[in-house]
C-alpha positions in Angstrom: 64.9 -11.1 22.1 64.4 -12.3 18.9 64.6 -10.5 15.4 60.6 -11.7 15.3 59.8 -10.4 18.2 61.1 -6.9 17.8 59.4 -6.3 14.5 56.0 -7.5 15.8 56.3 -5.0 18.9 57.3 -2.3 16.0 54.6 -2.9 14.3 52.1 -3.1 17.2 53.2 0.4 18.1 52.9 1.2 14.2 49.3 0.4 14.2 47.9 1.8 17.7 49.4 4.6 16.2 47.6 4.8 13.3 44.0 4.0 15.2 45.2 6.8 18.0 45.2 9.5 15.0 42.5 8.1 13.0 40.6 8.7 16.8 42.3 12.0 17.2 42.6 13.5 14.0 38.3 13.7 13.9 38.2 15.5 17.2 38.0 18.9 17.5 38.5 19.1 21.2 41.3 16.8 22.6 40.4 16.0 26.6 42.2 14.5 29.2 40.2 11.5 29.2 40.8 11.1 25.7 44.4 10.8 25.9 44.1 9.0 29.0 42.1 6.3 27.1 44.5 6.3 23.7 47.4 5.6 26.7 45.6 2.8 28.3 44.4 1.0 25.1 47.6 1.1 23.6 49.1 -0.1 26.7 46.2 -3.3 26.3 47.0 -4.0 23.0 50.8 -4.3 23.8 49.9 -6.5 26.8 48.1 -8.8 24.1 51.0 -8.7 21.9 54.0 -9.2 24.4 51.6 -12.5 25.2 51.4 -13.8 21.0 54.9 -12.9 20.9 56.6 -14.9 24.3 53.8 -17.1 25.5 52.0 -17.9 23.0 54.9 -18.1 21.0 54.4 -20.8 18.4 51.5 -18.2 16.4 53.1 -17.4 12.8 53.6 -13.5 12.8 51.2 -13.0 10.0 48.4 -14.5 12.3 49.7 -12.1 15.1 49.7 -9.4 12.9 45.9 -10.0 12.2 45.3 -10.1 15.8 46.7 -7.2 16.6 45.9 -4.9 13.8 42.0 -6.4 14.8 42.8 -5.0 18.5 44.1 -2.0 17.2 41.1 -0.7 15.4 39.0 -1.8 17.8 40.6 -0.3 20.7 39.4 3.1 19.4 36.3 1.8 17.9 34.9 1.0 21.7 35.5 4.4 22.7 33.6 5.9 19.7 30.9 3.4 19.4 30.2 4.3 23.2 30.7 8.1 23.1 28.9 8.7 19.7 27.0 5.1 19.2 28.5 5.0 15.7 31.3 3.3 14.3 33.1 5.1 11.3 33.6 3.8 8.1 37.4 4.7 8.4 38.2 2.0 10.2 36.2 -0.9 8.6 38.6 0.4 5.7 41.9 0.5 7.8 40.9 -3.5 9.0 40.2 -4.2 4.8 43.5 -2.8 4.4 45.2 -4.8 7.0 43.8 -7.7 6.0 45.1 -7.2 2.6 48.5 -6.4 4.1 48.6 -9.8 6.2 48.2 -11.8 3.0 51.2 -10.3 1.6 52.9 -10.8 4.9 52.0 -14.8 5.4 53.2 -14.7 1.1 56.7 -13.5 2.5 56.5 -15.8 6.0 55.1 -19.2 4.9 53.1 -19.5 2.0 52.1 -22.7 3.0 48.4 -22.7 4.0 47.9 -19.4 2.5 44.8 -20.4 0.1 43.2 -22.3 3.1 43.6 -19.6 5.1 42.0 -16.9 2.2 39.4 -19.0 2.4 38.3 -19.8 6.2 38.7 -15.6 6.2 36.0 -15.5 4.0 34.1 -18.0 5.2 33.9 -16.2 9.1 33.2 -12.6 7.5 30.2 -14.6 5.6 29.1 -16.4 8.4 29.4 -13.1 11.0 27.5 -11.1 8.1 24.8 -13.5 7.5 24.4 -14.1 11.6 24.4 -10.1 12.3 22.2 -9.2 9.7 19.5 -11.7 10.4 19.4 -10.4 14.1 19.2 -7.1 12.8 16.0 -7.9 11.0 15.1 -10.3 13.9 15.3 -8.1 16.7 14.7 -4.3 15.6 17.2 -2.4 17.0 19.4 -5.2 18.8 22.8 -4.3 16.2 23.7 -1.1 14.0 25.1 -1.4 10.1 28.3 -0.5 11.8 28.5 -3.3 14.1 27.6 -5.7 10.9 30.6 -4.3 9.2 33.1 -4.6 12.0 31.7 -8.2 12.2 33.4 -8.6 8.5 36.1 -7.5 9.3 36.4 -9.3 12.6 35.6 -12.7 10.7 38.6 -11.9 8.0 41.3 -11.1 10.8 40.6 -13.6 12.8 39.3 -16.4 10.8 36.9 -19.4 11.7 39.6 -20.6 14.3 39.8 -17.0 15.8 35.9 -15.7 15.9 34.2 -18.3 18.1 35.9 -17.5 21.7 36.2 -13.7 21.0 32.0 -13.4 19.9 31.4 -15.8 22.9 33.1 -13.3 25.4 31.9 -10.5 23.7 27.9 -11.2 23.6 28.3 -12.4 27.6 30.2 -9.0 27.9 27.1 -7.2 25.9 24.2 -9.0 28.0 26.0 -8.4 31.3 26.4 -4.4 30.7 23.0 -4.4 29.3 21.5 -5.9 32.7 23.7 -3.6 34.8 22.4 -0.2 32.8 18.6 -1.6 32.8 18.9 -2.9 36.4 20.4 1.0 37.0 17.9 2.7 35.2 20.6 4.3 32.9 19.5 2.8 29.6 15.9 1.3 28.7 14.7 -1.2 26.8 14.1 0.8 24.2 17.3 3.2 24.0 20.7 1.8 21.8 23.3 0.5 23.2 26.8 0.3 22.1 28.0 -3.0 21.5 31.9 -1.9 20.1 32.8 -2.1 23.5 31.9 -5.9 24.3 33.3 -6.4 21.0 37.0 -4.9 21.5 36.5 -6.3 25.3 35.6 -9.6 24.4 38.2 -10.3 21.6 41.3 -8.5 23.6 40.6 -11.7 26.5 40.4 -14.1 24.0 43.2 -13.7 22.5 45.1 -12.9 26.1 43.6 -15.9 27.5 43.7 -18.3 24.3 46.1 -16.9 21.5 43.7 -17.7 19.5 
């Protein structure tokens, strides 16, 4: 195993960490299924990362590093989005920060395409704002301000070469549950639906199935 792979895995655990006690820390009652759901995403997000890391194994560790601090957050975003249908402002701030942190890590790695890469950031948090908030006004009700925001953040971590596939899989992922709860009679047409799950859903077989 290389030197490379070791510190990603680190740092995998180093941020599932941080999203388990972002998750924990704000509730007052810690269940069973709670933990139970911290130990199975964690256990997700190192399956994605074992694949960036020996299959797809050509990915530059500060694109990995995006990738995974994106499934990190999200991981615990999907299980308060659909407990709570709300997604905190914590971790739109934690994914800022890590996007910050992954410039400085692709300075140290290969400063190469770095400007390029600013840039198509930019350009998919834009494009994911603009898209999201114009169904928002579109279709009352159909997205949340917190979905917009995660949106952002999605489009800077993953870029424009990284958003198509995972927003692809995660809206077929969101119209699929949404039949299954009208066709059950457990939500109507009317009543919200959390979409953080399709989101963290969609993007973690995306980047298992593609590397991005």
């Amino acid at each position: 195993m290389k030197t490379n792979d070791i510190l990603m895995i680190l740092i995998s655990i180093i941020l599932c960490g941080v999203s388990i006690y972002i998750l924990i820390r704000n509730k007052e009652k810690k269940s069973k299924k709670l933990i139970v759901y911290c130990i199975i995403g964690m256990f997700l997000v190192m399956i994605d990362a074992c694949m960036l890391q020996f299959f797809y194994h050509d990915n530059a560790i500060y694109k990995n590093f995006r990738m995974i601090a994106l499934l990190s957050i999200m991981a615990s975003v999907a299980y308060v989005d659909f407990t709570e249908l709300r997604i905190p402002n914590e971790y739109i701030i934690t994914g800022l920060v890590y996007w910050v942190l992954s410039i400085f890590v692709e300075l140290i790695c290969s400063s190469q395409f770095i400007v390029a890469n600013i840039i198509s950031s930019l350009i998919a948090a834009a494009a994911l704002f603009i898209a999201s908030l114009l169904c928002k006004i579109c279709i009352r009700g159909s997205i949340g301000a917190g979905d917009i925001k995660l949106f952002v953040v999605m489009g800077l971590l993953l870029g424009l070469d990284g958003i198509w596939s995972a927003i692809f899989l995660s809206l077929v992922l969101s119209f699929i549950t949404a039949i299954y709860f009208l066709i059950t009679k457990r939500k109507g047409k009317k009543d919200a639906m959390a979409f953080g799950p399709a989101l963290a859903i969609g993007t973690w077989l995306s980047i298992f199935l593609t590397g991005m």
